[in-house]
C-alpha positions as MATLAB code, in Angstrom:
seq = 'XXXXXXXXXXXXXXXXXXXXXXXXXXXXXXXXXXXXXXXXXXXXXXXXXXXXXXXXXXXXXXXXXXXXXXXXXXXXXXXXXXXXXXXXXXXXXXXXXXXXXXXXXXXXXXXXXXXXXXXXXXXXXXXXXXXXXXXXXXXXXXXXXXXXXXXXXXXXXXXXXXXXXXXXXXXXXXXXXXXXXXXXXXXXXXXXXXXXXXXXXXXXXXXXXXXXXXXXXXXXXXXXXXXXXXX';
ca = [
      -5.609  -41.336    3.970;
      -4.471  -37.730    4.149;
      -3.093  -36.371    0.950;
      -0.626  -33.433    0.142;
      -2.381  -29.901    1.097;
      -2.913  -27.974   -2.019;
      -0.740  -24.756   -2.511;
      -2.544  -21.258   -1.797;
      -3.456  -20.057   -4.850;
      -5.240  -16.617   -5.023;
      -7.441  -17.435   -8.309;
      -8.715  -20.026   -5.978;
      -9.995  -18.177   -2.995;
     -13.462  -17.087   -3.320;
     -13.564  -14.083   -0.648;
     -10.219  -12.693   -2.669;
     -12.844  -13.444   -5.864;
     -15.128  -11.040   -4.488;
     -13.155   -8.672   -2.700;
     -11.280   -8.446   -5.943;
     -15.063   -7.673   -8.164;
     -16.217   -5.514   -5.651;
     -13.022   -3.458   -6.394;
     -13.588   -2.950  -10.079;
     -16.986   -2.536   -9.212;
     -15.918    0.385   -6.855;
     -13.089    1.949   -9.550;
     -15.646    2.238  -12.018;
     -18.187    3.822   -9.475;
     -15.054    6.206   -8.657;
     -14.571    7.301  -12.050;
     -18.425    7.711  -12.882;
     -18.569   10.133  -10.668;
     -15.056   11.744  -10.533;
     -13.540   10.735  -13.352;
     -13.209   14.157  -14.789;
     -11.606   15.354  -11.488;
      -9.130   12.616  -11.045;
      -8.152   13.746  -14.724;
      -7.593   17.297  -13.942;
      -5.601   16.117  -10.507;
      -3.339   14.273  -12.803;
      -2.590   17.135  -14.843;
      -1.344   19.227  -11.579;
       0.964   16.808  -10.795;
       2.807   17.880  -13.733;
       1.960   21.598  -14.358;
       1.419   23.212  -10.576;
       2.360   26.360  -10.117;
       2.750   28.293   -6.732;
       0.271   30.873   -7.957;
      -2.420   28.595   -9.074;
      -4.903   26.254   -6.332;
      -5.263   23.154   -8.704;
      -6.712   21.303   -5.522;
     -10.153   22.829   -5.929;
     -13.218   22.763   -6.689;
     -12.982   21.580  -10.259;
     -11.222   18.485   -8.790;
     -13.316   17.710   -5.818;
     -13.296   13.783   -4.843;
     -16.190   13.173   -2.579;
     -15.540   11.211    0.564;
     -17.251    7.962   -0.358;
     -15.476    7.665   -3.144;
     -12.305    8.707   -1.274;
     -13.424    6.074    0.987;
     -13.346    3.318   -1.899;
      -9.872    4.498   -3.420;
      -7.790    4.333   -0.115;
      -9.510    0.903    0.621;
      -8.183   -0.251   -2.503;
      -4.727    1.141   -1.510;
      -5.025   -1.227    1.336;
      -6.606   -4.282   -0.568;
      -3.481   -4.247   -2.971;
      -1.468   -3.787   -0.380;
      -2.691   -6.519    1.709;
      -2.210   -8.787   -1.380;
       0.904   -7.692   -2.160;
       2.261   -8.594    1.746;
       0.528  -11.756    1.517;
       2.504  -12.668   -2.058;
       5.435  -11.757   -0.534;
       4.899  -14.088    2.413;
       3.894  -16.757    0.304;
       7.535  -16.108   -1.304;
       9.362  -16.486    1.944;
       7.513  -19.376    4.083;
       5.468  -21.118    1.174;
       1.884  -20.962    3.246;
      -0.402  -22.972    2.257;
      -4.662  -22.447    2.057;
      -6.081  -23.095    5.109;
      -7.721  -20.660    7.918;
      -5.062  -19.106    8.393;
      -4.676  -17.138    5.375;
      -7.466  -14.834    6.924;
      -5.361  -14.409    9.921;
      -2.899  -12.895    7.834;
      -5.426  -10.477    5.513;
      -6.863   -9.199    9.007;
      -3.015   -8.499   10.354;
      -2.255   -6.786    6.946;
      -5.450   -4.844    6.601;
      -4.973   -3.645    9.964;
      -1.250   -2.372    9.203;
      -2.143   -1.144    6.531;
      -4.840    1.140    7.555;
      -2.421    2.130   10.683;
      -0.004    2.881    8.043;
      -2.153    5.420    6.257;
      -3.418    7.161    9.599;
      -0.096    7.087   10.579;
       0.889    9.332    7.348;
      -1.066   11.485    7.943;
      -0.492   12.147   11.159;
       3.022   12.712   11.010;
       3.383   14.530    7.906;
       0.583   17.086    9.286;
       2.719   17.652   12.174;
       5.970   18.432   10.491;
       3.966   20.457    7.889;
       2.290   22.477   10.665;
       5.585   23.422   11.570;
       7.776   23.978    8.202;
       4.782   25.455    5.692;
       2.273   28.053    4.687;
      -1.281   27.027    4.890;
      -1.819   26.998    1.058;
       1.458   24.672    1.043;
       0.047   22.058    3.650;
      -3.522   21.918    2.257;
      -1.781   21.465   -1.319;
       0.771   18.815   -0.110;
      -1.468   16.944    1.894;
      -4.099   16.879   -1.313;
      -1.066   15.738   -3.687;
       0.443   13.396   -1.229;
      -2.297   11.323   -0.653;
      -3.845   11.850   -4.292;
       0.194   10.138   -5.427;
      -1.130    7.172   -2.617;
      -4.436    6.750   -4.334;
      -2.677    6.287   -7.878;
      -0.600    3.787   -6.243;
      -3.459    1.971   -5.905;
      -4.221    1.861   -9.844;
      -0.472    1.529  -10.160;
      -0.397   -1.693   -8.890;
      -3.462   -3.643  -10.072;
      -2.170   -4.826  -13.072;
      -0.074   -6.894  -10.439;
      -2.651   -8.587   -8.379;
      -4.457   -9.378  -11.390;
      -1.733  -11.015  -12.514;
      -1.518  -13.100   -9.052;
      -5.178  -13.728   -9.284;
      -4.843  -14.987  -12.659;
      -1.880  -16.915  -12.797;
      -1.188  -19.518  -10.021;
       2.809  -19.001  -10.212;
       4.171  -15.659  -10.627;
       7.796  -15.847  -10.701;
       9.301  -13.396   -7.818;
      11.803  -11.757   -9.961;
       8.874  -10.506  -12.093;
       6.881   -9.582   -7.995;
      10.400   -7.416   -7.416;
      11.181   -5.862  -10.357;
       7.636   -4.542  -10.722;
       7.690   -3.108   -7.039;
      11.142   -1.745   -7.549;
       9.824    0.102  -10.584;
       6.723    1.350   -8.951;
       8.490    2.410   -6.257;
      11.106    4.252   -7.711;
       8.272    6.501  -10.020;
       6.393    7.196   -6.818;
       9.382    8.977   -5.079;
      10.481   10.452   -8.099;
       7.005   11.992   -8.034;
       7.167   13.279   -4.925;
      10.479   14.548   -5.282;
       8.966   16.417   -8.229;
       5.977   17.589   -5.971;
       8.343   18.696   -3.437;
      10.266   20.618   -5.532;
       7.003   22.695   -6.968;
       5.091   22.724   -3.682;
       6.888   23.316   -0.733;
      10.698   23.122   -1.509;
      11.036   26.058   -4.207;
      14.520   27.155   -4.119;
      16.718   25.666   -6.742;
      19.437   25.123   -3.419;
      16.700   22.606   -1.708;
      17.333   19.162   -2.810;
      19.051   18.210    0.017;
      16.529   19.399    1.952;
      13.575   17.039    0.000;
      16.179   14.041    0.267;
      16.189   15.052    4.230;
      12.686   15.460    4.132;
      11.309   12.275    2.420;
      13.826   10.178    4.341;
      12.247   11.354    7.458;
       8.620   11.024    6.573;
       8.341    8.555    3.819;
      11.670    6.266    3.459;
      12.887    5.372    6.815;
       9.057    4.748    8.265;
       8.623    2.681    5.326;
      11.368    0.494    5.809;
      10.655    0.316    9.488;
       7.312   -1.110    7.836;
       8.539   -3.512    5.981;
      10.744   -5.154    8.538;
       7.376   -5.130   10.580;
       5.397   -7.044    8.031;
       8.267   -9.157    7.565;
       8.615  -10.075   11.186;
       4.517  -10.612   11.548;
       4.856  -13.090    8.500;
       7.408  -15.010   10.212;
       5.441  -14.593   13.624;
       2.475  -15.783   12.316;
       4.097  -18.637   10.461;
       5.653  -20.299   13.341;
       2.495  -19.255   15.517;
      -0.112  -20.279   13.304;
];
């Protein structure tokens, strides 16, 4: 006799175990070896100046560990989607579930590519040199803190076998709103300097940052439901 499948829980699933150790093994690497720079990057988000290059070599990030903070970008990320599915079709552990971390690790790491791309067009376009290697460096160091941003979260889902999706929400809504209040800040001190330009930021991260992310969404959205009914 068959009984009742057991509900997903992410405490339970050993890969997510490991992948989840292997992460904190990684941040600490990170910040063994570039702690002191991922300090001082901090500190230009808040006191940049046009004159001044606070991308340089006193906050140098080597590639590997580069490397190991975008993947964690994605593994949070990935998580996050996967919670969120959980909230809207109630998937339960089987095979599957690693059906759904390969679709979400894959749009995910599109996603970031994807950035890039795009905003290094536009950029080649609109700004100086100094203002596109600077952007690009604080852009992408503002996705890398998202990353540390967020962890407190998945522990919580790792830990916990029923997070309540009002608390899921509100967190993400929070996050979300100090992330593009940082850029707008970023945007204001790096590439959009006159006091008249704050339309032009609002025009500027709606192109390249809010509209392709809520084209991204609706993707993940639609995958979770494809997958459900597929899978």
């Amino acid at each position: 006799m068959t009984g009742s499948p057991i509900p997903y829980f992410f405490g339970n699933d050993n890969l997510l175990q490991l992948l989840f150790l292997l992460d904190i093994l990684g941040i600490a690497y990170v910040f063994v070896l570039n702690g002191n720079s991922i300090l001082q990057r901090i500190k230009s988000l808040f006191y940049y100046s046009r004159n001044s290059k606070p991308y340089n070599n006193q906050t140098h990030i080597n590639r590997l560990c580069n490397i190991i903070l975008y993947g964690q970008v994605i593994f949070v990320l990935s998580l996050l989607a996967f919670a969120q599915a959980q909230y809207d079709h109630g998937i339960l552990y089987s095979k599957k579930t690693y059906i759904y971390w390969g679709v979400y690790i894959g749009l995910f790491s599109c996603m970031l590519i994807f950035k890039r791309v795009s905003y290094d067009i536009v950029n080649n376009i609109l700004f100086t040199t100094q203002q596109k290697r600077e952007w690009r460096n604080s852009y992408f160091f503002t996705l890398q803190l998202l990353g540390f941003i967020l962890l407190p979260l998945v522990a919580t889902f790792i830990i916990l076998p029923n997070v309540p999706q009002q608390t899921y929400t509100t967190y993400l809504t929070i996050t979300a709103l100090i992330c593009l209040l940082m850029l707008i800040k970023q945007c204001k001190k790096i590439i959009f300097t006159k006091k008249t330009s704050f339309l032009d930021i609002i025009l500027y991260l709606c192109t390249l940052e809010i509209i392709p992310i809520a084209i991204f969404i609706k993707a993940i959205k639609e995958f979770n439901l494809f997958l459900t009914i597929n899978f």
